[in-house]
N, C-alpha and C positions, 0 to 999 in steps of 0.2 A: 398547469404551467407548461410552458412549449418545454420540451427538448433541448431543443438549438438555445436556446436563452440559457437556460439552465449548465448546460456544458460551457457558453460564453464563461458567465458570473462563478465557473467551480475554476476555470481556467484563470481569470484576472484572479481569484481569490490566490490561487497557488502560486502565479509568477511575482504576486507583493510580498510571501513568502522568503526569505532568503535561504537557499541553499545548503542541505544537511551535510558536512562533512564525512558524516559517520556511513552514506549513502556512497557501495562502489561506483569507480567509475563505468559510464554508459550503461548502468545499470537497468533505464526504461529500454534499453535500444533489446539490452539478451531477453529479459520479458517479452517486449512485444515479437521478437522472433519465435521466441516460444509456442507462444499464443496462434502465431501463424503457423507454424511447423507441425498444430497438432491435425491428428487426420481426419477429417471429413468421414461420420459416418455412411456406411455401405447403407443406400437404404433398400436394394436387393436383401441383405442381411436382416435388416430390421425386420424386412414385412416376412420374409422367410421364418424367422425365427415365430413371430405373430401368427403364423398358418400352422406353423407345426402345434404348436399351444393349444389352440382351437379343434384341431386333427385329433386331437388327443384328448382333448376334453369330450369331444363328439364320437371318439369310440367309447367311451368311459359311459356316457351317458346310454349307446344303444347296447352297449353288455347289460349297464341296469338294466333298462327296458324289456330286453331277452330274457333274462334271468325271471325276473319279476311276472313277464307272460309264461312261461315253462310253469314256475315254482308255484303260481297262483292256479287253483283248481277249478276249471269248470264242466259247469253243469250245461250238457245238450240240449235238456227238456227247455230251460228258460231263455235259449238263444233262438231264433228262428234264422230260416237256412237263405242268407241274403245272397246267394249266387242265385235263386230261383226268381227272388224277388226281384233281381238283377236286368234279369234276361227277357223277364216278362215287362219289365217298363220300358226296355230296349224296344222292344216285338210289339210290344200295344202302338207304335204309329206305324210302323210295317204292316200291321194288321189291321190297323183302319184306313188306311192308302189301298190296302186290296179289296178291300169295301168295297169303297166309295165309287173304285171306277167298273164295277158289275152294275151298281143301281143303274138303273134306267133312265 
């Protein structure tokens, strides 16, 4: 159902209504002031507050992480030393660039 139609037919249904006495006077008028007078959220504040939330939940998680790498115990024998393996897959096209321009 449209909108517009819908507020039409809620509008004709209220105005065939007759008039509540018990209703103060200008009573729609201090409402809808109301309603306007309320304050437009900050949305600087909004997402601020959203950052800090996240900040926080992202220190929380890498204290876990810290903790959890310190407190867990490893063994040297069954890691192999990846700065070597590093440096050497770095150096293998360095080293076959100086190859290739000695051949002949």
């Amino acid at each position: 159902m449209n909108l517009g139609e819908l507020q039409k037919k809620l509008t004709a249904a209220a105005r065939l209504q007759a008039p509540d006495e018990r209703v103060p006077y200008a009573f729609e008028k201090r409402i809808t002031a109301v309603i306007a007078a309320r304050a437009m959220p900050d949305f600087w504040t909004v997402w601020s507050r959203g950052l800090w939330r996240a900040a926080v939940s992202c220190v929380i998680v890498a204290v876990v992480c810290g903790a959890i790498s310190l407190l867990v115990p490893s063994s040297s024998e069954n890691n192999p030393d990846l700065s070597q393996d590093f440096e050497n897959t770095l150096l293998a096209s360095a080293d076959q660039g100086d190859n290739s321009s000695t051949m002949p």
